[in-house]
C-alpha positions in Angstrom: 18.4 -1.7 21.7 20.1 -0.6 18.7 19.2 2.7 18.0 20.6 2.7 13.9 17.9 0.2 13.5 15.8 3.0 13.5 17.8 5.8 11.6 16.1 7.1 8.6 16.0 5.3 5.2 18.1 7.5 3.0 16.7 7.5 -0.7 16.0 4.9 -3.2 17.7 1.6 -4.2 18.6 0.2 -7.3 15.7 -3.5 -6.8 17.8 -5.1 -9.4 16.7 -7.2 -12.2 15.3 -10.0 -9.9 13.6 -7.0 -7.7 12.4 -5.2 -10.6 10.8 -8.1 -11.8 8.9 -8.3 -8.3 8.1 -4.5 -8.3 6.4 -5.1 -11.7 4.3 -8.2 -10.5 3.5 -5.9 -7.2 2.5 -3.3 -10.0 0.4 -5.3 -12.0 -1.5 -7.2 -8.5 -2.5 -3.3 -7.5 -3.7 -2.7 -11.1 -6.2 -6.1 -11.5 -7.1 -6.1 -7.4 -10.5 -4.9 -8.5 -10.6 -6.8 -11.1 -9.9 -9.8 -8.7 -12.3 -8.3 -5.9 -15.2 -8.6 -8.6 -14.7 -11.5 -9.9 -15.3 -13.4 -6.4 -18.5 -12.1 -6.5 -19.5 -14.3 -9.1 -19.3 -17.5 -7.8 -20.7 -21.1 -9.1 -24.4 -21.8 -8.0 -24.4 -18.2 -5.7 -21.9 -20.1 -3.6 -20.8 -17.1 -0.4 -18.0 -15.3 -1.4 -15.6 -12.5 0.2 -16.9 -9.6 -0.1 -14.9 -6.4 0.0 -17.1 -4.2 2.0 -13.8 -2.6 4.6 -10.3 -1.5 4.6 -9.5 -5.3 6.7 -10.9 -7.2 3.8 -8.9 -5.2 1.1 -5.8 -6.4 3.7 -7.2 -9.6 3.9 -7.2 -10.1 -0.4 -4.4 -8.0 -0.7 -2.5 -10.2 1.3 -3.6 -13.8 -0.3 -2.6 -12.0 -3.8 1.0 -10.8 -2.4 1.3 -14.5 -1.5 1.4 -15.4 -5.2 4.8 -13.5 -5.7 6.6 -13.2 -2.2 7.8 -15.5 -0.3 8.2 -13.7 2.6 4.7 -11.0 3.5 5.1 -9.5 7.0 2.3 -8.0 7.6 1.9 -5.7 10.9 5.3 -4.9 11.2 6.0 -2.0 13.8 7.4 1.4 12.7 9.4 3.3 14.8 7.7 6.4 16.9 6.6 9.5 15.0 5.6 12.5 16.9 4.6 10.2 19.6 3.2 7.8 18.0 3.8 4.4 17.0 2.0 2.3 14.5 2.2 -0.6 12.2 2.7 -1.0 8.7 0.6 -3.0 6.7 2.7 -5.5 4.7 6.5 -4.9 4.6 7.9 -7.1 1.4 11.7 -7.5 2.7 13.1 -9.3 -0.9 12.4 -5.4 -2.5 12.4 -3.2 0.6 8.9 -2.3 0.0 6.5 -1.4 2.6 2.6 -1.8 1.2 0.5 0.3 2.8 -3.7 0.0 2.3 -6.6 2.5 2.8 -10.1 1.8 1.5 -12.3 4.4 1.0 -15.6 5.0 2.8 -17.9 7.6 4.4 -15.9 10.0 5.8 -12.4 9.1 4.8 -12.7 11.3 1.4 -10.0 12.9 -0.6 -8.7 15.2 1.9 -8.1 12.5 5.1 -6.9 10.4 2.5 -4.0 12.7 1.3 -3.7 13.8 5.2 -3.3 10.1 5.8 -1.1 9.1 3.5 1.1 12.3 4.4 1.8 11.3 7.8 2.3 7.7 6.6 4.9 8.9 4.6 7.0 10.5 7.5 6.2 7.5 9.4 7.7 4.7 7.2 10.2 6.0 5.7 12.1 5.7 9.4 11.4 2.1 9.3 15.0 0.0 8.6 13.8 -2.0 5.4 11.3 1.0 3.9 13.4 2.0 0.7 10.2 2.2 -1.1 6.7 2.9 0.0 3.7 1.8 -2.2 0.1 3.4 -1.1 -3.0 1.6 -2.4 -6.1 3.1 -1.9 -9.3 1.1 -3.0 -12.0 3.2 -4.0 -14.5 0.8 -6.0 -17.5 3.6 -5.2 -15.7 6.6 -6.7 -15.4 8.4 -3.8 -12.1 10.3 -5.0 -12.8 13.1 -7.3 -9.4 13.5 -9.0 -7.2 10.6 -7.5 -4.5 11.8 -10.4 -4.4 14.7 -8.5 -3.6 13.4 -5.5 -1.4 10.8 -6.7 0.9 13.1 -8.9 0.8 15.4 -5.4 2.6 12.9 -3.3 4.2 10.9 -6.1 6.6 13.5 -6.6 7.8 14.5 -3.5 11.4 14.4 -2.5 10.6 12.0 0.8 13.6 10.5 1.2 12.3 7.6 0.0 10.6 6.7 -3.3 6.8 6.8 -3.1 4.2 5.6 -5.3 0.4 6.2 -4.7 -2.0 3.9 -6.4 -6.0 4.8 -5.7 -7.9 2.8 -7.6 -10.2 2.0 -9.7 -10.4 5.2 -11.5 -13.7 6.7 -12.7 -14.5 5.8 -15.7 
C-alpha cells in the first residue's frame, strides 16, 4: 500500500475556468434540490412519485441531479481511518476535487448533532487523496434548524485545511 495516498489534503486549489464552471452548476443543483424534490410530488393523473421522506432518498435525487453535470459521480468512496474509524463519503466529484457530503434532517438529528456531524466529517475527508474541497448539504424541508446561518458561517470559516462550504437548506422563510 501506498501510504501518501492517504497524506492530508493541503489547502484549496485553483478549479480553473472549466472547474469553476462545474462548482457553480454544483452550486446552483444544491440551491433548486428542493425545488426539484417538490416538484415530483406533483405528478400527472397522481401518478407515484419519489418521495423524499430520508437521508438515502436525498442521496438517491442528489445523485440523478449530479448526473446532469459530471461525468464521473463516485459515490461511496472510502476515506482513510480517523480515530479508528473508517467511513465513506457520499459522492466524491474527481473532475473538481470535490467530495459531496448529505445529511437530512429528522427527529433527533437537530442543530447540534448536525454541526457535531459535520465537524468530524470535516477531519475525516479532508485526509482523503482527491478532497480539495468539501461541500455539506443538509436538507431540512421541515425547518428543523433554527439558525442554519449560524451554523453555516460557524464551519464555513474555519481554517480546515481544506475549503469547506456548508449548505442546509431550504431556509425558513
Amino acid at each position: 500500500r501506498n501510504k501518501s495516498l492517504f497524506a492530508e489534503a493541503v489547502g484549496a486549489v485553483s478549479p480553473g475556468e472549466g472547474g469553476q464552471r462545474l462548482l457553480d452548476e454544483l452550486d446552483q443543483t444544491i440551491l433548486r434540490f428542493h425545488a426539484v424534490a417538490v416538484q415530483l410530488r406533483d405528478r400527472h393523473s397522481g401518478r407515484q412519485t419519489l418521495d423524499v421522506n430520508d437521508e438515502y432518498d436525498v442521496q438517491d435525487l442528489m445523485h440523478a441531479l449530479l448526473r446532469l453535470h459530471f461525468d464521473d459521480v463516485r459515490p461511496e468512496e472510502w476515506v482513510p481511518s480517523y480515530a479508528g474509524a473508517a467511513s465513506r463519503t457520499d459522492f466524491l466529484l474527481p473532475q473538481i476535487d470535490t467530495v459531496v457530503e448529505i445529511k437530512k434532517t429528522r427527529q433527533g438529528l437537530n442543530a447540534k448533532s448536525v454541526g457535531e456531524q459535520l465537524i468530524i466529517d470535516i477531519a475525516r475527508y479532508k485526509r482523503h487523496p482527491q478532497c480539495r474541497r468539501l461541500l455539506c448539504f443538509v436538507y431540512d424541508p421541515e425547518g428543523r434548524i433554527a439558525n442554519p446561518t449560524g451554523i453555516e458561517n460557524d464551519l464555513n470559516k474555519g481554517d480546515h485545511g481544506i475549503e469547506v462550504r456548508v449548505s442546509i437548506l431550504p431556509k425558513a422563510t
